[in-house]
BATITOR-151344 format. One line per 5 residues: number of its first residue (from 1); their letters; for each residue x, y, z of N, C-alpha, C. Coordinates in steps of 0.02 Angstrom, whole numbers, plus 50000, padded with zeros to 5 digits. Atoms other than C-alpha are relative to their C-alpha. Example, Ala and Ser with C-alpha at 12.3 -4.5 7.8 and 13.67 -1.06 7.14 Angstrom:
2
1	as	50045:49941:50000:50615:49775:50390:50045:50060:50000 | 49958:49941:49997:50684:49947:50357:49961:50055:50037
***
This chain:
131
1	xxxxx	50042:49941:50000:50000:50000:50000:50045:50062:50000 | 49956:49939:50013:50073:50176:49964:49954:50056:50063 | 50026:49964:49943:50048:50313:50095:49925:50056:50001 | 50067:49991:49988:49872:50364:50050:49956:49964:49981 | 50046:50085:49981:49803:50195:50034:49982:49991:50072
6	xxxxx	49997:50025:49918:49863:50180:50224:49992:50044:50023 | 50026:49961:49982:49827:50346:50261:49930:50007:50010 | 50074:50022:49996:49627:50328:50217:49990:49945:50052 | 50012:50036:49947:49638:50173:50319:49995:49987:50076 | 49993:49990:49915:49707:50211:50486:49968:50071:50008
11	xxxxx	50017:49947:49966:49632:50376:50488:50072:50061:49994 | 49948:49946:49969:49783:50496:50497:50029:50007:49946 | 49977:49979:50046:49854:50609:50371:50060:49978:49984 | 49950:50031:50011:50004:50569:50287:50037:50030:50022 | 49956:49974:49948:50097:50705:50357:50035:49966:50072
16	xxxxx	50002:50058:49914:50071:50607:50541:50028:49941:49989 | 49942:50085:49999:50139:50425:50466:50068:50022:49978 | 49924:50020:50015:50280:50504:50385:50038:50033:50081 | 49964:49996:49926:50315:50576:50572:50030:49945:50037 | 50026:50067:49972:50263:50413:50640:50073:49970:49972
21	xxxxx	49942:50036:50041:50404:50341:50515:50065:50039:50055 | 49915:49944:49971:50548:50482:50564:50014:50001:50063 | 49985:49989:49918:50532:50445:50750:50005:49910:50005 | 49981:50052:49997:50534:50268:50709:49934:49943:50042 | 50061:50061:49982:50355:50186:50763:49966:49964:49947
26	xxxxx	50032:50031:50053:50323:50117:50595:50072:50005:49953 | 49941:49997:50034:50460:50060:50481:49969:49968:49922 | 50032:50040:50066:50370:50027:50300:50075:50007:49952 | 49959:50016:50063:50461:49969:50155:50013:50031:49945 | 49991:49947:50060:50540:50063:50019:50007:49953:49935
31	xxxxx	50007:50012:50060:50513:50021:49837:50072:50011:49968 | 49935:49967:50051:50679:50019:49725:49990:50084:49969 | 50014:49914:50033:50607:50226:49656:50006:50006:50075 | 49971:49957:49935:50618:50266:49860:49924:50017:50024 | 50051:49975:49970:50439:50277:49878:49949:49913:50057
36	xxxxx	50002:50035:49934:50372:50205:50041:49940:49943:49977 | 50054:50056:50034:50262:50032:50031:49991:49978:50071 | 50013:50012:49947:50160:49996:50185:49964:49929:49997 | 50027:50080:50012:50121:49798:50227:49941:50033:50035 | 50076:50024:49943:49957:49757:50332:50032:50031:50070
41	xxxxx	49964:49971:49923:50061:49761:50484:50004:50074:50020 | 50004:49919:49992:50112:49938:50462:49931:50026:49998 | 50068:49990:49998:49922:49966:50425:49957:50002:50067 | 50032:50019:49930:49869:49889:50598:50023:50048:50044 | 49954:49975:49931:50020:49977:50707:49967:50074:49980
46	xxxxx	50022:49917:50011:49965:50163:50610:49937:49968:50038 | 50063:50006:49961:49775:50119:50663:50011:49992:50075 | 49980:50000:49928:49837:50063:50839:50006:50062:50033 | 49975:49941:49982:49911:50214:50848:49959:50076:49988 | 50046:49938:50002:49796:50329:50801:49925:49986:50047
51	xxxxx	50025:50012:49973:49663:50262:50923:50036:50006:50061 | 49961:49968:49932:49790:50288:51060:50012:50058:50021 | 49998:49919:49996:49823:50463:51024:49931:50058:50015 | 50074:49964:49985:49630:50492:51008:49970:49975:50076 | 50013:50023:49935:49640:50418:51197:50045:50064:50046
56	xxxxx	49940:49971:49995:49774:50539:51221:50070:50007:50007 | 49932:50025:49990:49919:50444:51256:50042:50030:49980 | 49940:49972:50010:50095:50504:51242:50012:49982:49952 | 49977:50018:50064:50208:50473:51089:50035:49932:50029 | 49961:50041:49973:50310:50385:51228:49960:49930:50022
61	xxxxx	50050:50070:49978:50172:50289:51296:49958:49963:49943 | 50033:50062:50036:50111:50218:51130:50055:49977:49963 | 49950:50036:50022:50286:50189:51086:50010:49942:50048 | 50013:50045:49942:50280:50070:51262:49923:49949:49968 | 50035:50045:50023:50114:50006:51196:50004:49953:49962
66	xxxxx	49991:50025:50053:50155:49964:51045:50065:49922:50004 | 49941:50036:49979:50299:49865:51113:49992:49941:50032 | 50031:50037:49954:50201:49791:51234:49958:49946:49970 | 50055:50039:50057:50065:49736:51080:50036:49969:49959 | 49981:50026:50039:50199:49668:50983:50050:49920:50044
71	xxxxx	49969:50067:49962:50265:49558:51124:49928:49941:50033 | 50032:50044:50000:50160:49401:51122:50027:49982:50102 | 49980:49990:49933:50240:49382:51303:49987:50049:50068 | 50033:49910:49964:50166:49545:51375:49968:49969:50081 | 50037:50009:49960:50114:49540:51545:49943:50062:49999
76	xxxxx	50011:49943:50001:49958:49634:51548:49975:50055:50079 | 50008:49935:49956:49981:49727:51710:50069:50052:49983 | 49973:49947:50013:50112:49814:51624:49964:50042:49945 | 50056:49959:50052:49989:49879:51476:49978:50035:50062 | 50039:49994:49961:49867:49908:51617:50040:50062:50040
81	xxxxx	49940:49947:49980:50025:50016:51718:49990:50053:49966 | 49997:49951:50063:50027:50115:51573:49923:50051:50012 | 50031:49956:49997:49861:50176:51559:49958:50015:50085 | 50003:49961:49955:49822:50195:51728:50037:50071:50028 | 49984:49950:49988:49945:50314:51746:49993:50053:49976
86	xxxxx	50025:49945:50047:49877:50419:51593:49940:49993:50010 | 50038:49974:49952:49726:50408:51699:49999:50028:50034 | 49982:49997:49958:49766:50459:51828:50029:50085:49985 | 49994:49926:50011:49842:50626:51736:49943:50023:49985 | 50078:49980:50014:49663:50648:51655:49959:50031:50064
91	xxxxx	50036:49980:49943:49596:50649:51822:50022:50075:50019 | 49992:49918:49976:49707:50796:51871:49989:50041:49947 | 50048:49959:50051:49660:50870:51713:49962:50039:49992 | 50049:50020:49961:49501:50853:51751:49985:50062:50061 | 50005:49978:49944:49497:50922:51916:50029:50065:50015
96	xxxxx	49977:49922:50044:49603:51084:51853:49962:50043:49939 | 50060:49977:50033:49484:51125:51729:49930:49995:50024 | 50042:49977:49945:49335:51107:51858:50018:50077:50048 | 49980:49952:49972:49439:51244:51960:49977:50053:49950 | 49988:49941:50055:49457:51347:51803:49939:50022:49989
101	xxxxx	50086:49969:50011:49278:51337:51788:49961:50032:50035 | 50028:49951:49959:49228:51385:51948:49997:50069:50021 | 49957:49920:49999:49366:51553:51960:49972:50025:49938 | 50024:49968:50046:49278:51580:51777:49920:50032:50021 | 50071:49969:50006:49093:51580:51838:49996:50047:50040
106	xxxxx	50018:49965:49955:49126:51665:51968:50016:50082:50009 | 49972:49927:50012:49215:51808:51895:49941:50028:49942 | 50051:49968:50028:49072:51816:51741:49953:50029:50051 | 50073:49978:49982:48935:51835:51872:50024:50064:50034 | 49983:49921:49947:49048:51977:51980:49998:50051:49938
111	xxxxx	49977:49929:50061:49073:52068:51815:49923:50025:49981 | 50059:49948:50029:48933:52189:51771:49977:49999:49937 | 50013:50005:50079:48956:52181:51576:49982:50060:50005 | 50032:49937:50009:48901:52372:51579:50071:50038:49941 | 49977:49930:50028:48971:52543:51520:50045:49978:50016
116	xxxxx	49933:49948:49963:49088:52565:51663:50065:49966:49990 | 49940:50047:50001:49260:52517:51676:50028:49954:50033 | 49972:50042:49945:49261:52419:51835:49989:49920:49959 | 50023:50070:50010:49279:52230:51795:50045:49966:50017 | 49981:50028:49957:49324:52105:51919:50039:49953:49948
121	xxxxx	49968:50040:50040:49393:51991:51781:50078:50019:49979 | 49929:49970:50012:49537:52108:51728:50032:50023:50068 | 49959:49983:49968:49570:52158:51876:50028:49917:50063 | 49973:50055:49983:49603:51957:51949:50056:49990:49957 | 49925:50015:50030:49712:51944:51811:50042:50042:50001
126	xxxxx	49966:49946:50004:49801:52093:51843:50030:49969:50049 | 49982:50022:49928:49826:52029:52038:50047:49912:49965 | 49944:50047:50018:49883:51866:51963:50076:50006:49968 | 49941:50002:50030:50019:51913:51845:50036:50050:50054 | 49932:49974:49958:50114:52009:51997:49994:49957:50046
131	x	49984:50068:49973:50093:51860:52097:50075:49966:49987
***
């Protein structure tokens, strides 16, 4: 398959596999002219990989996946390791963007929206950046 055969398939522009290639999570085959020829395999690992990324995973952690999916030997509480711990960031995530939401509503409802110039919004961020 040539790289927008396998591009349509896994989902992800070709830009992104030839990344994918240059960092070394997909190694397709070159044609005697130099142009790239992707088996099945490479087909599966791009798809893998673009379902990981739309999970959010790292580059690092689906380079660990992938590693993990290619070892028939895998224990899977080390997969499992893995994304718990990119749970586990989500959560604080999560729970930082709840904050953000609350210091937001709470500055729309102090703010007036009027004429004047008072508004509690600029002036929190004012107090923050000399923090």
């Amino acid at each position: 398959m040539n790289i927008g055969d396998v591009s349509k398939r896994a989902g992800l522009p070709p830009k992104t596999i030839r990344y994918y290639e240059d960092i070394g999570l997909v190694t397709p085959l070159r044609d005697p002219n130099g142009y790239r020829s992707f088996r099945g395999s490479d087909m599966h690992k791009l798809a893998f990989l673009s379902r990981a990324r739309a999970l959010g995973f790292t580059i690092e952690d689906c380079r660990n996946l992938l590693a993990l999916w290619d070892d028939k030997d895998r224990a899977s509480a080390d997969v499992r390791a893995i994304a718990k711990e990119h749970l586990t960031q989500i959560e604080s995530k999560i729970a930082d963007l709840q904050d953000i939401r609350k210091t937001l509503t709470h500055l729309v409802k102090e703010c007036a929206g009027d004429d004047r110039p008072d508004c509690p919004i600029l002036q929190t961020l004012e107090n923050i950046s000399k923090q």
